[in-house]
C-alpha positions as CSV (number, residue, x, y, z in Angstrom):
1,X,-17.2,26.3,-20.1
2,X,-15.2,23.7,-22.3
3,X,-15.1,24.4,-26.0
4,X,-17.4,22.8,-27.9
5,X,-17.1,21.8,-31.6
6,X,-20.1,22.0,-34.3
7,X,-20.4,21.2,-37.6
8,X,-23.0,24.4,-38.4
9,X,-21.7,27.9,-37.2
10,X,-23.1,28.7,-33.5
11,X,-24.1,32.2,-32.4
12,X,-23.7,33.2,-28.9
13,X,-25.7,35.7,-26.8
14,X,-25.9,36.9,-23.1
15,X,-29.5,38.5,-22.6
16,X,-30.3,40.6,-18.8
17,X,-33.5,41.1,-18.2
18,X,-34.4,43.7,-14.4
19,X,-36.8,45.2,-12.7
20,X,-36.5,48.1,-10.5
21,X,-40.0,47.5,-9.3
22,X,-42.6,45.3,-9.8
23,X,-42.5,42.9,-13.5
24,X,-39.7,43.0,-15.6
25,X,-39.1,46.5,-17.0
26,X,-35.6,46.7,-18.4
27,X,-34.1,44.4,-20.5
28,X,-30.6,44.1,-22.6
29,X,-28.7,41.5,-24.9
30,X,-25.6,41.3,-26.9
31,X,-23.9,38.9,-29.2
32,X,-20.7,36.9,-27.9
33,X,-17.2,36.9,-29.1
34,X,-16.1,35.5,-32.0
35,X,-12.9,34.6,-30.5
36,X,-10.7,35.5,-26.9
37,X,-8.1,37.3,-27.1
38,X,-5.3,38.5,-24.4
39,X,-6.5,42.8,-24.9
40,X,-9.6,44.0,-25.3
41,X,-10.9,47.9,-25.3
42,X,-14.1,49.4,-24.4
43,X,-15.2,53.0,-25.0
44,X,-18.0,55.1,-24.5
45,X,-19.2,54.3,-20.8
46,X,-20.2,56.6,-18.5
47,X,-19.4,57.3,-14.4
48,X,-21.8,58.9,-12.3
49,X,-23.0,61.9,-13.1
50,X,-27.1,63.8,-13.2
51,X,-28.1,60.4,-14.7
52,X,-26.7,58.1,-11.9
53,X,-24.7,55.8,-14.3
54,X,-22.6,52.9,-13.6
55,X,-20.3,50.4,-15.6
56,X,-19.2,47.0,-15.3
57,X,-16.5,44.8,-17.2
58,X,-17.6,41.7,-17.4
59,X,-14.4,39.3,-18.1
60,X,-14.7,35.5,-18.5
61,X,-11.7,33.1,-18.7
62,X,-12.6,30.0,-20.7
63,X,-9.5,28.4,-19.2
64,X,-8.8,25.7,-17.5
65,X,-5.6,27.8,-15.2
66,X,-6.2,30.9,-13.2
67,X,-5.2,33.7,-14.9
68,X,-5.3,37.8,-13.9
69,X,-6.6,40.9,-16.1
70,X,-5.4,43.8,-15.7
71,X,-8.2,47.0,-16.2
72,X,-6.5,50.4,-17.3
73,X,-9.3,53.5,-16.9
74,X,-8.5,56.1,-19.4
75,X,-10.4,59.5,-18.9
76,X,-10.6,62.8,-20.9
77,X,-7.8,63.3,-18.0
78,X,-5.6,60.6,-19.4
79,X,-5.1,57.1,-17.8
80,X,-5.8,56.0,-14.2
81,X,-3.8,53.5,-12.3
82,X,-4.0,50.0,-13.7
83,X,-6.1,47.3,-11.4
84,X,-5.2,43.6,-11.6
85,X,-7.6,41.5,-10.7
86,X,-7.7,37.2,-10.3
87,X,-9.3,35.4,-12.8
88,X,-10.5,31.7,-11.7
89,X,-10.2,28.8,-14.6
90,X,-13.9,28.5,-16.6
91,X,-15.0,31.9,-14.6
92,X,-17.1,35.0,-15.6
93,X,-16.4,38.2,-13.0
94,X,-18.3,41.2,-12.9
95,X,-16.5,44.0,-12.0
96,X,-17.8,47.7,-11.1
97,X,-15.7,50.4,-12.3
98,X,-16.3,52.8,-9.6
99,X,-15.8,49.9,-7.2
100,X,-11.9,49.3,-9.3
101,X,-11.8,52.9,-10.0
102,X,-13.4,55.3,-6.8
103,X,-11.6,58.3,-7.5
104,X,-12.3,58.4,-11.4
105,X,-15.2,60.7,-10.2
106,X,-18.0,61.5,-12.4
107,X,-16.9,61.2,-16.4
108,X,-16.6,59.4,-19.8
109,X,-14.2,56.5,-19.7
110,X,-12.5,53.6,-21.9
111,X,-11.2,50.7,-20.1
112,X,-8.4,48.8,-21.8
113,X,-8.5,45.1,-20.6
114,X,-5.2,43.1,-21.0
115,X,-4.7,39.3,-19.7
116,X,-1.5,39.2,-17.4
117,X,-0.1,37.3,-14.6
118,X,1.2,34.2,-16.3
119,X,4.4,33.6,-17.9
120,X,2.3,33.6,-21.4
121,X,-0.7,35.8,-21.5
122,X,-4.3,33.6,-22.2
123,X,-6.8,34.5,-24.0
124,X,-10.0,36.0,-22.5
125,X,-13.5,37.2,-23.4
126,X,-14.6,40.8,-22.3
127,X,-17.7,42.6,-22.6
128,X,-19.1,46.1,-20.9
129,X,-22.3,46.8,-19.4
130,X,-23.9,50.1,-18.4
131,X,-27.1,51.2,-16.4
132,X,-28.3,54.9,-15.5
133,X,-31.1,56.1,-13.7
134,X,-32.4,59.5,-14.8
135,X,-34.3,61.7,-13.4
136,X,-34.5,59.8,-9.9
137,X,-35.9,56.4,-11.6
138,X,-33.9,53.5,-10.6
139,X,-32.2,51.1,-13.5
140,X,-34.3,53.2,-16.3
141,X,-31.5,52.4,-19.0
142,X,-29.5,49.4,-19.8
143,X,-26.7,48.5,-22.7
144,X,-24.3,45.7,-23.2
145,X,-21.7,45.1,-25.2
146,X,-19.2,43.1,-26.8
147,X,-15.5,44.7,-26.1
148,X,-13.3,45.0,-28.9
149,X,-10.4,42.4,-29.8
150,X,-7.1,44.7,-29.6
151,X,-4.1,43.6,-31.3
152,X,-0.9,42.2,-29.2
């Protein structure tokens, strides 16, 4: 994942494409970040509830060190225990909330997303993902998105 230099402006994109049975059925895209950044937020995902929904953080370090992130849920119920997790050089991780987070219980969330474990902080790239399965039908919905650049 070195950076790469261009004379014209390039436009990034991560597209996810599913099926819960049979052909492709479900599909999703988003644009990439402009830039990293050390803290990123992400609202409007959703935990468990009727419609079966999970969310992801997906964090990439386009380093060439280890780092660590550190994930803060914050619920209607105020914030949840931070997580750190490790971060290896030129490395995209998927994390499930309710695999960071199992007693956040079914609910609304924001994640705030902050780069931490070295003496300086380095920059990151963050972006959310969310699937739901109403009415008993497995991976019906999809959504991605970029996270937002917070200032430090």
């Amino acid at each position: 994942m070195p950076g790469r230099e261009s004379e014209t402006p390039i436009l990034a994109e991560r597209a996810m494409w599913w099926s819960a049975e049979g052909p492709w059925d479900g599909g999703h895209v988003s644009t990439g970040a402009a830039r990293p950044a050390t803290r990123w937020g992400l609202a409007g995902l959703t935990l468990g509830g009727a419609q079966e929904a999970e969310a992801y953080v997906l964090i990439a370090n386009p380093n060439a060190a280890d780092a660590e992130a550190t994930l803060t849920l914050i619920t209607p119920n105020g914030a949840v225990d931070p997580v750190t997790v490790p971060l290896g050089p030129w490395s995209r991780t998927t994390l499930r909330l309710a695999d960071l987070f199992p007693d956040a219980g079914d609910q609304s969330a924001a994640v705030l997303v902050e780069s931490t474990g070295a003496e300086e902080p380095v920059p990151l790239v963050v972006e959310g993902a969310a699937y739901a399965s109403p009415d008993g039908q497995p991976l019906t919905t999809g959504s991605a998105t970029p996270a937002l650049p917070l200032p430090e």
